[in-house]
VOBA-1610 file (N, C-alpha, C; in pm, whole numbers, padded with zeros to 5 digits, always signed):
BEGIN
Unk+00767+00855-01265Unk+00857+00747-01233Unk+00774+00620-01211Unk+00824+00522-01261Unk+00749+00403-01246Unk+00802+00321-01198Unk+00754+00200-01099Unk+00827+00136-00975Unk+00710+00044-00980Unk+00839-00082-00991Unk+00755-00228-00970Unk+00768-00276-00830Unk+00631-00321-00771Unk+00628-00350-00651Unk+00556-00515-00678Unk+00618-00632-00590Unk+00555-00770-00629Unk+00458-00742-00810Unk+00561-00801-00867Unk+00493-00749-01028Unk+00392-00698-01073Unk+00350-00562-00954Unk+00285-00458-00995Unk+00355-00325-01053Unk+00344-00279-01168Unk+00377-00176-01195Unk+00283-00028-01157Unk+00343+00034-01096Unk+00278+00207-01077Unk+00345+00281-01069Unk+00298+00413-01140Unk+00315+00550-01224Unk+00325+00619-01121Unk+00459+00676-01089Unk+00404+00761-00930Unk+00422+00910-00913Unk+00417+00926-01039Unk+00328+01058-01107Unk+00267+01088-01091Unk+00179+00955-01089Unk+00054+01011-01018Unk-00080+00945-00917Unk-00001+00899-00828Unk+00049+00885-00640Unk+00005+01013-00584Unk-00089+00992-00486Unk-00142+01098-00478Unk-00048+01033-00284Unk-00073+00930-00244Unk-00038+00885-00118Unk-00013+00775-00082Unk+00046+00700+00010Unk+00087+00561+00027Unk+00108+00542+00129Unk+00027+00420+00216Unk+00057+00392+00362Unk+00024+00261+00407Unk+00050+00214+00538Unk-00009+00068+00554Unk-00136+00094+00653Unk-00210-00030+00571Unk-00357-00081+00640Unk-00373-00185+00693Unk-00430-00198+00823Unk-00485-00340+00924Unk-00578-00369+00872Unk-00593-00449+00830Unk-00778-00467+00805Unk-00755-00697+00876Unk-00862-00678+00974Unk-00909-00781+01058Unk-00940-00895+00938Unk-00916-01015+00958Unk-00943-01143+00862Unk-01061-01171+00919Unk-01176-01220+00847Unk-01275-01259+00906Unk-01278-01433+00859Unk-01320-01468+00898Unk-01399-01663+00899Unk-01552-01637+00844Unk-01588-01774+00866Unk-01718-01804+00846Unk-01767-01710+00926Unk-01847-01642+00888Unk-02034-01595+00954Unk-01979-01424+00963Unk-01889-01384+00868Unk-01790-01262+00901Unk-01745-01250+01038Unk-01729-01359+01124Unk-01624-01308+01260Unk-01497-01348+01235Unk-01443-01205+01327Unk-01311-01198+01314Unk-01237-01308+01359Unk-01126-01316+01296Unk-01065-01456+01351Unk-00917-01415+01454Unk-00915-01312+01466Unk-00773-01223+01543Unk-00655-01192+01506Unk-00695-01244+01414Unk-00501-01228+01291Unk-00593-01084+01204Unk-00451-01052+01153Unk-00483-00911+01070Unk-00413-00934+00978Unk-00410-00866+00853Unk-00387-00872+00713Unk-00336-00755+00698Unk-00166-00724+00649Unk-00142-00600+00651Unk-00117-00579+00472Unk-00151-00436+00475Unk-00159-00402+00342Unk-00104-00254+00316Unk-00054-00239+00202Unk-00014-00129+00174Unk-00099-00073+00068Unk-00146+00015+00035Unk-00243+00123+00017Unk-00149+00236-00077Unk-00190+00235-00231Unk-00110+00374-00298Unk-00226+00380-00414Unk-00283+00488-00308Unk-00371+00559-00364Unk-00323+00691-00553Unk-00405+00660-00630Unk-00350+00710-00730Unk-00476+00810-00824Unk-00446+00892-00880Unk-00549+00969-00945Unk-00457+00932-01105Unk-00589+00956-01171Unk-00575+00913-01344Unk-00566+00990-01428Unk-00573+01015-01574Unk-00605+01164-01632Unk-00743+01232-01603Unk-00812+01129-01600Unk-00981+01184-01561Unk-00994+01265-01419Unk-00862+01268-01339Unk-00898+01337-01188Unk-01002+01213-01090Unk-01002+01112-01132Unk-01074+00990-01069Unk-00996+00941-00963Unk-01034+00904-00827Unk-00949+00827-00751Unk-00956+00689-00805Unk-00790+00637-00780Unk-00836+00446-00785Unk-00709+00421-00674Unk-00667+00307-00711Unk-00564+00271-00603Unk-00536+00106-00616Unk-00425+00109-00554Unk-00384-00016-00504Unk-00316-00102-00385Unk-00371-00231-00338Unk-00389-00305-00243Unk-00226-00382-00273Unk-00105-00377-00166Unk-00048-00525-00190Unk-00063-00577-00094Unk-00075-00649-00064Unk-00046-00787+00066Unk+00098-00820+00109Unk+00064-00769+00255Unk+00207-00843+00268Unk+00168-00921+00421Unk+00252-01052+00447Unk+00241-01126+00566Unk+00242-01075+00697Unk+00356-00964+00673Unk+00361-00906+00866Unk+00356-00739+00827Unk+00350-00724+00930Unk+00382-00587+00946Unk+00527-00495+00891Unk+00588-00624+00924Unk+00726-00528+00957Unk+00755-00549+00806Unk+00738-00631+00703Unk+00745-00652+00524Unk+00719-00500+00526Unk+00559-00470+00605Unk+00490-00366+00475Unk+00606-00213+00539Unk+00601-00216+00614Unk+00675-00134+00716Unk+00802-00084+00602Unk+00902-00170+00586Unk+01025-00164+00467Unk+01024-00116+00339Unk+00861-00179+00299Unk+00823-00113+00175Unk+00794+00005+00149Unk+00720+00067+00319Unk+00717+00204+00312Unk+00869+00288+00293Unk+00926+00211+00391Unk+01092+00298+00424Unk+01165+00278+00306Unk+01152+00150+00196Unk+01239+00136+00084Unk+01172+00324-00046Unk+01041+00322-00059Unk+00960+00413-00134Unk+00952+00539-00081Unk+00995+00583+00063Unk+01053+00719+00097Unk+01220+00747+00069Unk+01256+00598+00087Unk+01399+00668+00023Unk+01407+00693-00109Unk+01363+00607-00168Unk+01348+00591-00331Unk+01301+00776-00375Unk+01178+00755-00321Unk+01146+00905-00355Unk+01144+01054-00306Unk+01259+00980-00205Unk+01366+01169-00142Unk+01263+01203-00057Unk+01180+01125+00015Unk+01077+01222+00132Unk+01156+01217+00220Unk+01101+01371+00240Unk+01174+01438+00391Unk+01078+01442+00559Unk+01087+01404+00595Unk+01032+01422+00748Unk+01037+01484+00806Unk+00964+01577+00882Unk+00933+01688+00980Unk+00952+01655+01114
//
């Protein structure tokens, strides 16, 4: 199944996992500047059995948050 996310297209066939990442903004001299950069993370394997993956950006938290909850409904995950 293939699913466009901000005009990225991915195969999620073969989606191995998908989640959100903090990663700290840094400034000049690499210090952190206290804001965080949230990202969503869908990790993917190829025909070669190679990991690769992909990064989107989103502004807040609560964006990437939806995108998770829109892509578990989309793809029938069940929760324990």
């Amino acid at each position: 199944m293939w699913i466009k996310i901000k005009e990225k297209s991915i195969n999620f066939n073969n989606v191995v996992r998908y989640l959100i990442k903090e990663t700290p903004i840094r400034g000049n001299g690499g210090q952190k500047t206290g804001e965080i950069k949230h990202k969503v993370w869908i990790e993917t394997i190829n025909e070669t059995d190679s990991f690769g993956g992909l990064y989107i950006n989103y502004d807040t938290k609560i964006e990437a948050k939806a995108i998770i909850k829109q892509l578990d409904e989309l793809l029938n995950v069940v929760s324990l």
